[in-house]
C-alpha positions in Angstrom: 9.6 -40.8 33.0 11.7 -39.7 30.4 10.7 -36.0 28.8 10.2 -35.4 25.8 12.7 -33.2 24.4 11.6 -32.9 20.2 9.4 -29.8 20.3 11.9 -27.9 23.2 14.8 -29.0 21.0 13.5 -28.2 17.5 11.9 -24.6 18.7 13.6 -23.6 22.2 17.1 -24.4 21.8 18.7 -21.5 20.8 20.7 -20.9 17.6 24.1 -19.6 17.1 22.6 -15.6 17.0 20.0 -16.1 19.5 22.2 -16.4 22.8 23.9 -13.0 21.8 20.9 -11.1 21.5 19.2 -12.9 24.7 22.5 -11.2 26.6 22.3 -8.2 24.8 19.1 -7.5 27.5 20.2 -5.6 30.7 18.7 -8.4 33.2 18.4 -12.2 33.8 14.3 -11.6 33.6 14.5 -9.6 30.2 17.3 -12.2 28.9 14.8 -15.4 30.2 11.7 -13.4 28.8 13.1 -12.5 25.5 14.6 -16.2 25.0 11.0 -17.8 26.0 9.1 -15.5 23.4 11.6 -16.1 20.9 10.8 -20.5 21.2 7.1 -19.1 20.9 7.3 -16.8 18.4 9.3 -20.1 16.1 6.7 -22.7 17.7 3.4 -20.7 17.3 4.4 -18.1 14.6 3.1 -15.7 17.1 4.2 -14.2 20.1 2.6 -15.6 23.2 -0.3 -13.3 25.0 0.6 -10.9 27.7 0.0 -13.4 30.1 3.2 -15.5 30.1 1.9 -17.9 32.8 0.5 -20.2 30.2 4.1 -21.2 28.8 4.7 -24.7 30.4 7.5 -24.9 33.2 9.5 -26.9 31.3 9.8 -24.6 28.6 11.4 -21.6 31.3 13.7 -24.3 32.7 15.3 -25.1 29.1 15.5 -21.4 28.1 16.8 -20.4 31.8 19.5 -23.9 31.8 20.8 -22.2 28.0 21.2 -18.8 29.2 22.4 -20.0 33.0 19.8 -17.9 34.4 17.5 -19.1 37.3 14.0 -20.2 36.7 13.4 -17.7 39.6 13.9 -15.4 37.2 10.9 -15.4 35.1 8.6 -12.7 36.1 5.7 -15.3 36.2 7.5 -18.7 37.4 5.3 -19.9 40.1 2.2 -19.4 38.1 4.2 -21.9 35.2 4.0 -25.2 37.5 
């Protein structure tokens, strides 16, 4: 099955800016964090709750595959499948 890539594109791909300021954070967890609230923040014009383990998995992967960062790295990954 084919995913579907419209809403990940359109609000998790990261622009031209938002790469350089992901990096600008001292560790992969930070830069994976920052770049997973930044897709919210566009999506839901809010930032997520505290509790990151309700962003879908496949929403860490395409941040984490931008930034090359391992999914590992998100503080909450297991609790995202």
């Amino acid at each position: 099955m084919a995913r579907d890539t419209g809403g990940l594109e359109r609000f998790f791909r990261l622009d031209t800016r938002a790469p350089t300021a992901a990096r600008a954070k001292r560790a992969s967890p930070n830069r994976l964090g920052w770049a997973v609230q930044w897709g919210c923040v566009r999506m839901l014009v809010v930032r997520p709750t505290e509790d990151l383990s309700v962003v879908p998995y496949v929403v860490v992967r395409f941040a984490a595959e931008q930034l090359a960062v391992e999914v590992g790295e998100f503080a909450v990954e297991a609790a995202c499948h």
